[in-house]
C-alpha positions in Angstrom: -41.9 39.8 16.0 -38.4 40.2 16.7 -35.9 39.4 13.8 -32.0 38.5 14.0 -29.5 39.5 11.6 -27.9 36.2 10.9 -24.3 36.8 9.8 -23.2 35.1 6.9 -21.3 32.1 7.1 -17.6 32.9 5.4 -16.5 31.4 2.0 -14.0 29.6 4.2 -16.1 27.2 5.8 -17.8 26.0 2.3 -14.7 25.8 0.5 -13.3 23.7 3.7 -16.5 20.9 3.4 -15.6 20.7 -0.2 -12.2 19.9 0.1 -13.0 17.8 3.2 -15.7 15.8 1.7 -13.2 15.7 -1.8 -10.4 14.2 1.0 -12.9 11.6 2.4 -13.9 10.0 -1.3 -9.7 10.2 -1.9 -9.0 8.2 0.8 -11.8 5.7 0.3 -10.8 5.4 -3.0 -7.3 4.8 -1.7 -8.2 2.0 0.2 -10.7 0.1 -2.2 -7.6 0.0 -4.4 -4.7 -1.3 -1.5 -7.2 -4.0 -0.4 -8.5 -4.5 -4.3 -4.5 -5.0 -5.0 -3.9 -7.1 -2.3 -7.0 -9.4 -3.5 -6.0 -10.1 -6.3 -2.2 -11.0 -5.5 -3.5 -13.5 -3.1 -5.7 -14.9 -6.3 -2.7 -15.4 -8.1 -0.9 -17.3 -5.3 -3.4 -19.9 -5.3 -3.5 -19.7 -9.1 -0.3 -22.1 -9.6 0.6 -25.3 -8.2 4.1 -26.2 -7.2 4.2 -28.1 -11.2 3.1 -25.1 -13.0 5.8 -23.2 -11.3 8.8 -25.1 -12.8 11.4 -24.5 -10.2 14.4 -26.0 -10.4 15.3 -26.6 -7.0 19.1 -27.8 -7.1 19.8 -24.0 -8.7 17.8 -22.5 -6.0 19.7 -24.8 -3.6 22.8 -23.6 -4.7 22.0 -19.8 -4.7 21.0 -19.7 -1.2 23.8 -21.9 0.3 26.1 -19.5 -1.7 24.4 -17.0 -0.1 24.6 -17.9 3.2 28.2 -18.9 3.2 29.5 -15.6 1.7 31.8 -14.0 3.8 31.1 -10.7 5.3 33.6 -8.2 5.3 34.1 -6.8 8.9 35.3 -2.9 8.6 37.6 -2.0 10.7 36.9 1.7 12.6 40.0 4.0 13.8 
């Protein structure tokens, strides 16, 4: 019966699926808590009606029409 000397596999290559498989649970736990976030901010959303919200629209009226008719400063390149 003929045997082969297997060589051994380097420390490399163990150390590299550990930090692999350590990457792989990162990034899944990554993403569970982007899409957990993004869950739960569209909960709030439909949490409050347009009453519970108290917005005074003629102050939110004004802000954006002064914002739109602000003048913009043109610089002037030499």
């Amino acid at each position: 019966m003929s045997r082969k000397n297997l060589r051994k596999p380097d420390k490399f290559y163990f150390l590299f699926i550990v930090v692999m498989i350590a990457a792989a649970f990162f990034v899944v736990y990554v993403f569970k808590v982007i899409f957990d976030a993004v869950r739960v901010s569209a909960d709030i959303g439909t949490q409050f009606t347009e009453v519970e919200l108290k917005i005074d629209t003629d102050k939110l009226n004004r802000a954006v029409k002064v914002a739109t008719e602000k003048k913009v400063l043109q610089l002037e390149v030499r």
